[in-house]
ROLOVO-371402 format. One line per field, with one value per residue: residue in one letter; x, y, z of N, C-alpha, C in turn; residue number from 1. Coordinates in steps of 0.001 Angstrom, whole numbers. Example, Ala and Ser with C-alpha at 12.3 -4.5 7.8 and 13.67 -1.06 7.14 Angstrom:
<recs>
res = [A|S];
n.xx = [13190|12850];
n.yy = [-5690|-2250];
n.zz = [7800|7080];
ca.xx = [12300|13670];
ca.yy = [-4500|-1060];
ca.zz = [7800|7140];
c.xx = [13200|12900];
c.yy = [-3300|30];
c.zz = [7800|7870];
n = [1|2];
</recs>
This chain:
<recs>
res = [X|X|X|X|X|X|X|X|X|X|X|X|X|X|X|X|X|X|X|X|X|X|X|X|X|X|X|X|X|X|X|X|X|X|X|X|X|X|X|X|X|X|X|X|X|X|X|X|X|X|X|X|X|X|X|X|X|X|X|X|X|X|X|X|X|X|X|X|X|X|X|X|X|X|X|X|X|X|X|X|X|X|X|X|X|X|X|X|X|X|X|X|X|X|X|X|X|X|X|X];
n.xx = [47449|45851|44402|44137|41950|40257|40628|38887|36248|35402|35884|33751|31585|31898|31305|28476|27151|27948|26216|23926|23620|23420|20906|18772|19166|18046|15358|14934|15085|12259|10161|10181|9296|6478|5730|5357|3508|1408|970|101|-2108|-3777|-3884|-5029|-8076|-8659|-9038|-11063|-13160|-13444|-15160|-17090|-17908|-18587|-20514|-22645|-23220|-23789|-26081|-27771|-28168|-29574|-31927|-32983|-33699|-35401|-37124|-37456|-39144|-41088|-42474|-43074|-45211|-46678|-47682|-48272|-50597|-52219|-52392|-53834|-56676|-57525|-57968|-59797|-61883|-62490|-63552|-65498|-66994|-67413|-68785|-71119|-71850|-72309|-74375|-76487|-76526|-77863|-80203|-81462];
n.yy = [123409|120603|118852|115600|114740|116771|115612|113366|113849|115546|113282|111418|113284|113098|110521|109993|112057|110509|108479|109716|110209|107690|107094|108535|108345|105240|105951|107578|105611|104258|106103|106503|103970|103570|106262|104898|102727|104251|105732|103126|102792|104770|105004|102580|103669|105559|104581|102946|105155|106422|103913|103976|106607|106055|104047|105405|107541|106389|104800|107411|107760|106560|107081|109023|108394|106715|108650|109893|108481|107714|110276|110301|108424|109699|111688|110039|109113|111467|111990|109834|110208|112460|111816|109545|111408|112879|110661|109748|112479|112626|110554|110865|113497|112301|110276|112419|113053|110709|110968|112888];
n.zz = [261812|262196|264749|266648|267351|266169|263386|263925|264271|261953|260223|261617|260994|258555|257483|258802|257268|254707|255378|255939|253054|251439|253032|252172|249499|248986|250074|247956|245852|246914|247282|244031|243741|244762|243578|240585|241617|242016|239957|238247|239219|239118|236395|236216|237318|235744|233362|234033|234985|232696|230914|232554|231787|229159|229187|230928|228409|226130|227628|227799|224974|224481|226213|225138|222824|223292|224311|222035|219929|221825|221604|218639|218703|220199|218509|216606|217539|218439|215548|214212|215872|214951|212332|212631|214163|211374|209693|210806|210848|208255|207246|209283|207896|205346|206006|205997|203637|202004|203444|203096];
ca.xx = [47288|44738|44157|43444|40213|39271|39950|38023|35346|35281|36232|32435|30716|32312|30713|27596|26888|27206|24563|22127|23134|22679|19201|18499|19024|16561|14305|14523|14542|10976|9265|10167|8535|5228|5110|5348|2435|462|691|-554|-3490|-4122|-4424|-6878|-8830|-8847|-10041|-12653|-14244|-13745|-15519|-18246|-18386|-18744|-21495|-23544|-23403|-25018|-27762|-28177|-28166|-30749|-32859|-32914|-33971|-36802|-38147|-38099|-39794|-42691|-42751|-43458|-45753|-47720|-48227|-49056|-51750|-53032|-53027|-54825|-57667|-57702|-58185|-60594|-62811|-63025|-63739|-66830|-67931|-67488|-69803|-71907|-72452|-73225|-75421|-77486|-77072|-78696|-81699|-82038];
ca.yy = [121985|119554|117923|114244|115388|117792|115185|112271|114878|115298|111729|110642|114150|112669|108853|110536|112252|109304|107346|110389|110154|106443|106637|109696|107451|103861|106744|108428|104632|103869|106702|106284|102662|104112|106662|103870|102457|105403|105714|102606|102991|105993|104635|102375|104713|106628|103829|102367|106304|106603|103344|104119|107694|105493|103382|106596|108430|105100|105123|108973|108195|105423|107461|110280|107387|106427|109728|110504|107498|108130|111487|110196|107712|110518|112386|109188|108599|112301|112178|108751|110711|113389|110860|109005|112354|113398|109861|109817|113734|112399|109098|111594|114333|111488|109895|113252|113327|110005|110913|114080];
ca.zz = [261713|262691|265661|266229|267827|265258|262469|264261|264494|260643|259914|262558|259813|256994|257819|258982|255798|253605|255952|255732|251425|251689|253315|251194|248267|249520|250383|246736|245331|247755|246317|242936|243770|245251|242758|239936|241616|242173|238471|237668|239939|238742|234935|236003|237952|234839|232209|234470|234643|230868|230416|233270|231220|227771|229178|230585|227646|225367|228089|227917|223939|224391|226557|223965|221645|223511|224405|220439|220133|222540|220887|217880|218969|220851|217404|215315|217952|217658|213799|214281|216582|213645|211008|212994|214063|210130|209110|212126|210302|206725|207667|209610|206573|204378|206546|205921|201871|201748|204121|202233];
c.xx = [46085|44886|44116|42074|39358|38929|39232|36305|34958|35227|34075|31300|30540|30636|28916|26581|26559|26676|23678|21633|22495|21414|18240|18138|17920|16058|13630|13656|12800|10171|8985|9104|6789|4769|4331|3938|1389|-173|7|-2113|-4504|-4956|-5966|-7750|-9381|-9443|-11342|-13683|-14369|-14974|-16934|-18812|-18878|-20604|-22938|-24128|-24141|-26277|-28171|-28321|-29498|-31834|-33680|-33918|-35341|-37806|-38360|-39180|-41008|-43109|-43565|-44898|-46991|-48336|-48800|-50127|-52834|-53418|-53942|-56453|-57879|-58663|-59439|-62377|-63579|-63825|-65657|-67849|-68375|-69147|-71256|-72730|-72942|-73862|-76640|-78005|-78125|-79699|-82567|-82263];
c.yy = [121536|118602|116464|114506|115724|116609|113606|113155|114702|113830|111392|111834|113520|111152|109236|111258|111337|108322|108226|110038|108910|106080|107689|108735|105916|105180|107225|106811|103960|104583|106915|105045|103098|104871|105898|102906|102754|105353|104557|102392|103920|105992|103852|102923|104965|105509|103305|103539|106449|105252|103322|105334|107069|105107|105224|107370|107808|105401|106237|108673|107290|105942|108786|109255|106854|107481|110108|109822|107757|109508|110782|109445|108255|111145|111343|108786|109773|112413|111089|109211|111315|112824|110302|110005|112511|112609|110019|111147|113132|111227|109934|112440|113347|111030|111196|113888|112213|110185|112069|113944];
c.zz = [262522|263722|265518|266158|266714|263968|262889|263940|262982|259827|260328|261318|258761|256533|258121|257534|254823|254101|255218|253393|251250|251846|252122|249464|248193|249905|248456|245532|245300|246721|244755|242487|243941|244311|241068|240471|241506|240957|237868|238151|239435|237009|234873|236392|236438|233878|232958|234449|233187|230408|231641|232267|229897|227936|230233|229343|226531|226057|228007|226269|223742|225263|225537|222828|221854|223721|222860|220450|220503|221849|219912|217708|219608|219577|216041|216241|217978|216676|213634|215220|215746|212935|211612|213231|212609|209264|209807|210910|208855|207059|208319|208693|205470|204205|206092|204383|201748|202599|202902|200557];
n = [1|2|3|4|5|6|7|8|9|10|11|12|13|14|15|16|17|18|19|20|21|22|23|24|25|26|27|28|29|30|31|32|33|34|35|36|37|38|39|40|41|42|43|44|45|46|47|48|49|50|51|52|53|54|55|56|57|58|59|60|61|62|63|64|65|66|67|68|69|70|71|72|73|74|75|76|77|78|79|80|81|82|83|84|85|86|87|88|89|90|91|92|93|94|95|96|97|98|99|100];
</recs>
């Protein structure tokens, strides 16, 4: 048999226990809360880089756009030096049919 002692003893475990479950539980509730925030922090985090990564990747498509661009702009000003040289020789050689 059982004491008084022993079951005060168990009785003060017993009571003890369902504090620590108690806090155990507002503890599990808290972080459920925090994590629930985390998460929504976390979302926006994540769309504002998607929409920082959006707007990079336009200017990286618009720099692409301008370097063609100048490209092209470099080779219609060589073919325009071309054109211009042959025009200069042509005007030149003909200058020398009509002397001749």
């Amino acid at each position: 048999m059982l004491c008084p002692l022993h079951l005060s003893d168990l009785q003060a475990e017993l009571m003890v226990a369902h504090l620590a479950k108690a806090a155990l539980q507002k503890t599990a509730k808290a972080l459920k809360k925090v994590l629930a925030a985390l998460m929504v922090v976390a979302t926006q985090l994540w769309l504002r880089v998607t929409r920082q990564v959006k707007r990079l990747r336009e200017m990286a498509m618009l720099a692409a756009e301008a370097a063609w661009m100048a490209m092209l702009a470099a080779k219609a000003a060589w073919i325009t030096g071309q054109v211009e040289k042959q025009g200069e020789q042509l005007v030149d050689s003909s200058q020398g049919f009509q002397e001749g």
